[in-house]
C-alpha positions as CSV (number, residue, x, y, z in Angstrom):
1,X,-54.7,174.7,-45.5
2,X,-58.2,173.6,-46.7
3,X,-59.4,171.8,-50.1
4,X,-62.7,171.7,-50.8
5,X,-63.1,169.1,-53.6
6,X,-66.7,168.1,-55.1
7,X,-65.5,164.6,-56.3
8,X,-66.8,163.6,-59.4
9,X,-68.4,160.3,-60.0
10,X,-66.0,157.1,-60.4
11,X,-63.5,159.1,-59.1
12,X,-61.3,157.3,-56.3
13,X,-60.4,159.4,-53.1
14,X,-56.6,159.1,-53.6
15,X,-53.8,160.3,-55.5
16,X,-52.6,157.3,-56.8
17,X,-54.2,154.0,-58.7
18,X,-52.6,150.9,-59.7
19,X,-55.3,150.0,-62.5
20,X,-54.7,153.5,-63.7
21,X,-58.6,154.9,-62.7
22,X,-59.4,158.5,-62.0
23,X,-57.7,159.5,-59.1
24,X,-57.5,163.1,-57.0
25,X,-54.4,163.9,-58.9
26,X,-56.5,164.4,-61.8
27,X,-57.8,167.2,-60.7
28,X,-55.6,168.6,-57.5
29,X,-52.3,169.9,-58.3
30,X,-51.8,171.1,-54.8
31,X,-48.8,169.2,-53.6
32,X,-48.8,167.3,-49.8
33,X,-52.6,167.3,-49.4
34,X,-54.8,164.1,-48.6
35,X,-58.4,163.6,-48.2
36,X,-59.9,164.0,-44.2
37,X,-61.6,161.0,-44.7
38,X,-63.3,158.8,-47.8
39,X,-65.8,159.4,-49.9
40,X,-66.5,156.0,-52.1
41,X,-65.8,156.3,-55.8
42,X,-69.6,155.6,-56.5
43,X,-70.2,158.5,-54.8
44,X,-70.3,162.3,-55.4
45,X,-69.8,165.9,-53.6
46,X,-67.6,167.2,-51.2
47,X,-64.2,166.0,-50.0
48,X,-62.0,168.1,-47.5
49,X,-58.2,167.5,-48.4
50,X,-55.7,169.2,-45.8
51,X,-51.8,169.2,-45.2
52,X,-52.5,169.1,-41.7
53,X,-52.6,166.4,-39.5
54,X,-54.6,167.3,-36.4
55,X,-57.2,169.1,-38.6
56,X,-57.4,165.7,-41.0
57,X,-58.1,163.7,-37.6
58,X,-60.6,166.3,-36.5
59,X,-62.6,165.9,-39.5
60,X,-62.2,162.1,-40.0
61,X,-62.5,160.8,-36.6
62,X,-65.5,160.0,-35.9
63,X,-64.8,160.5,-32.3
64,X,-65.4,164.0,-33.1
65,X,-68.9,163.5,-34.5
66,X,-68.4,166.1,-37.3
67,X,-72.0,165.9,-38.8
68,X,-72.3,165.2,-42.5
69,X,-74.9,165.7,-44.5
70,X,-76.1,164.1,-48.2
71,X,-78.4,164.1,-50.5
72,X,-79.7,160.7,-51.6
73,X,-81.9,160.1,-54.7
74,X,-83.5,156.7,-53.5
75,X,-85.4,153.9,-55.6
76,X,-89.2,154.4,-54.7
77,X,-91.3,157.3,-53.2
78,X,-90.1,157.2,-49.7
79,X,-92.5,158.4,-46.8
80,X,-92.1,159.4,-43.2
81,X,-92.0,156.2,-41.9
82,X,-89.0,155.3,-43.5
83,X,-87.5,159.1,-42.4
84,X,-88.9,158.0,-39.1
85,X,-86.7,155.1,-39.0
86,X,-83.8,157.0,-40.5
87,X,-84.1,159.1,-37.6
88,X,-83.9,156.9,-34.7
89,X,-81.7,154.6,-36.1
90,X,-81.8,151.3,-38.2
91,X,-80.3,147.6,-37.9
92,X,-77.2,146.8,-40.2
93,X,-74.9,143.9,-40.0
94,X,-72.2,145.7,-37.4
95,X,-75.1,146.8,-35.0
96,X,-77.4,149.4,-34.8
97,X,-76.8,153.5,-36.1
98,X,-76.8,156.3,-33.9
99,X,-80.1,159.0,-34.2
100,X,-79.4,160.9,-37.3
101,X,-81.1,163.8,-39.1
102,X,-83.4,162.6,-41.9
103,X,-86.1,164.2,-44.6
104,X,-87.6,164.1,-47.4
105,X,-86.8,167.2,-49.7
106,X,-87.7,168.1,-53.7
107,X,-85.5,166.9,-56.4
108,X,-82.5,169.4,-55.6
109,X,-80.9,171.1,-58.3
110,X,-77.5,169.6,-59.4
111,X,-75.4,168.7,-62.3
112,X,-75.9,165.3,-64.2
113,X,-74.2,162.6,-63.2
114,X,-72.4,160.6,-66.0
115,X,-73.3,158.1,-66.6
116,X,-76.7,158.5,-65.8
117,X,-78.5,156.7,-62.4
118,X,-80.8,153.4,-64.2
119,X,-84.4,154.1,-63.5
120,X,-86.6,151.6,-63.9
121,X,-89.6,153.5,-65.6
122,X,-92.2,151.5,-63.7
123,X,-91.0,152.8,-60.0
124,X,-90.4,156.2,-59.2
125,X,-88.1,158.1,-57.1
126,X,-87.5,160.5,-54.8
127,X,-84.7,162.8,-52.7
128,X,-84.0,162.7,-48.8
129,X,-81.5,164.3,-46.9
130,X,-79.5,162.5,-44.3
131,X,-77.2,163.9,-41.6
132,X,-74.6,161.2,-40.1
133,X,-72.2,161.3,-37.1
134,X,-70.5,157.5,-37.6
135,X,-68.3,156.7,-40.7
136,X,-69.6,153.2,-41.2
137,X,-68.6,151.7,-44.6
138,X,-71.2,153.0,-47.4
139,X,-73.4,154.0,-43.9
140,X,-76.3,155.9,-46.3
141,X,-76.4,153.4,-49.2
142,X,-76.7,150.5,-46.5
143,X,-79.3,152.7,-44.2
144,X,-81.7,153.8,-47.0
145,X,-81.7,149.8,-48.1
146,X,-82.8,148.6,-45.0
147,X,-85.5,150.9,-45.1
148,X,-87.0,149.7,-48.3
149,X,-85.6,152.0,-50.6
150,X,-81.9,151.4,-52.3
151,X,-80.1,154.6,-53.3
152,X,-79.7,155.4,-56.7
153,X,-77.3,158.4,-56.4
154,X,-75.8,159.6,-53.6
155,X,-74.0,163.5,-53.4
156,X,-72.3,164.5,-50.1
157,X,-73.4,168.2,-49.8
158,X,-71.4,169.3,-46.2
159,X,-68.7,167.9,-43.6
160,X,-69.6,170.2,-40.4
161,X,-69.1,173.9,-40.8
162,X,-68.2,173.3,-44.6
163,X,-70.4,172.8,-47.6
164,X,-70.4,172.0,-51.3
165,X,-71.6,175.9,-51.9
166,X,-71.9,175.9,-56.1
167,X,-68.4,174.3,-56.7
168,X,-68.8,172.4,-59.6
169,X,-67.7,168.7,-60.0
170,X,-64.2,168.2,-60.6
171,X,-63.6,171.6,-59.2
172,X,-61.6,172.7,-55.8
173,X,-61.6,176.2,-53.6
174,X,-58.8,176.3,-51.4
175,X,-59.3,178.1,-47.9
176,X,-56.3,179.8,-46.3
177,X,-56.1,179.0,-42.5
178,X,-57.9,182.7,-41.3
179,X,-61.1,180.9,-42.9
180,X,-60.5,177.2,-41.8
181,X,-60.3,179.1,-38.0
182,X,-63.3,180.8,-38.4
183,X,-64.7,177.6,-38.8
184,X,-63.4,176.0,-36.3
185,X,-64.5,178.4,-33.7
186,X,-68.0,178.1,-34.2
187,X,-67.7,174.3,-33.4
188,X,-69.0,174.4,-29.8
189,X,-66.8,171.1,-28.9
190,X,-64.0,172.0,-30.1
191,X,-61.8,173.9,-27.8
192,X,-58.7,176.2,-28.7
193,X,-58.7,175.9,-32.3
194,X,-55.6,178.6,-32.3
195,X,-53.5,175.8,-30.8
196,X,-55.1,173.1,-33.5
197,X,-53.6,174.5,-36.2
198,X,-50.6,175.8,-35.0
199,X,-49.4,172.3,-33.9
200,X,-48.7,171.3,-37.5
201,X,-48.4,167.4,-38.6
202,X,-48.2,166.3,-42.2
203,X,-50.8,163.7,-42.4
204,X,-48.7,161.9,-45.0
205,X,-46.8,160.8,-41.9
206,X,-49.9,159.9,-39.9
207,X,-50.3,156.0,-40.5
208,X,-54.3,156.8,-39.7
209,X,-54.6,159.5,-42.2
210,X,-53.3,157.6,-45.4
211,X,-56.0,155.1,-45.6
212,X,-57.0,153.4,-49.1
């Protein structure tokens, strides 16, 4: 089985919460599912949830190199330079990223985020999208800042062959394992996804797939 989430802002990607914040179990009732990954509580869009362990590693690992793919409204009006830099990779403290996909695109159409992003009236912004590989910690927020231009609001729109479609925020769709195979076999790395998913482990009892 396959959750696709869009995780609302200052929502924490976990079920439970000591300091009683928003958590998952908020929103998904679906018992012994857990996120394929993070995606920070400052941050919005999609987040895969599975009961399976191989297909949580799959989508988590970076090893892998699952693509994914955001939309970032940054502070300033970014140009190609910047998207140049984006694309070929840019210095942070634990070493240099890998190429990614970068570009400048209109303001896209989405929800309003609450609370609002603060603009500062005086300094415009603009939208890029940005396609990753690595799973740094906050990779994008850190990337567009070494660039020159902070990020204001950042939405995760797609994790490989799955995307944010119109799911609304605070919403789920869950995909039976005939569509989560479909999937899979259009990955052109990914070899015998039949046997994938047949090979069932809970990822509740896979130490690397409970992170917090």
């Amino acid at each position: 089985m396959l959750v696709l989430f869009n995780k609302p802002f200052d929502v924490l990607s976990q079920f439970t919460d000591q300091d009683e914040r928003e958590t998952l179990a908020d929103y998904i009732p679906i018992k012994n599912v857990y996120p394929a990954g993070r995606l920070d509580r400052d941050s919005e869009g999609l987040l895969l949830l599975t009961d399976h362990g191989k297909l949580q590693n799959l989508i988590a690992s970076p090893a892998f190199k699952l693509p994914k793919t955001y939309w970032a409204q940054v502070e300033g009006d970014i140009n190609e330079d910047a998207i140049d830099a984006l694309k070929n990779g840019v210095e942070l403290k634990d070493g240099v990223t890998a190429p990614a996909k970068a570009a400048i695109i209109d303001e896209p159409e989405v929800w309003p985020r609450n609370p609002p992003i603060r603009e500062r009236k005086a300094i415009p912004t603009s939208w890029l999208e940005l396609s990753i590989t690595e799973g740094r910690n906050r990779q994008v927020r850190r990337m567009t800042a070494a660039v020159g231009y902070p990020t204001l609001r950042l939405i995760r729109v797609a994790i490989g062959p799955w995307n944010l479609g119109d799911l609304q925020p605070g919403h789920y769709h869950q995909l039976p394992d005939e569509r989560v195979l479909e999937a899979l076999a259009k990955m052109p790395n990914l070899k015998n996804p039949e046997q994938l998913l047949l090979n069932n482990e809970n990822p509740r009892h896979k130490r690397s797939g409970h992170k917090r």
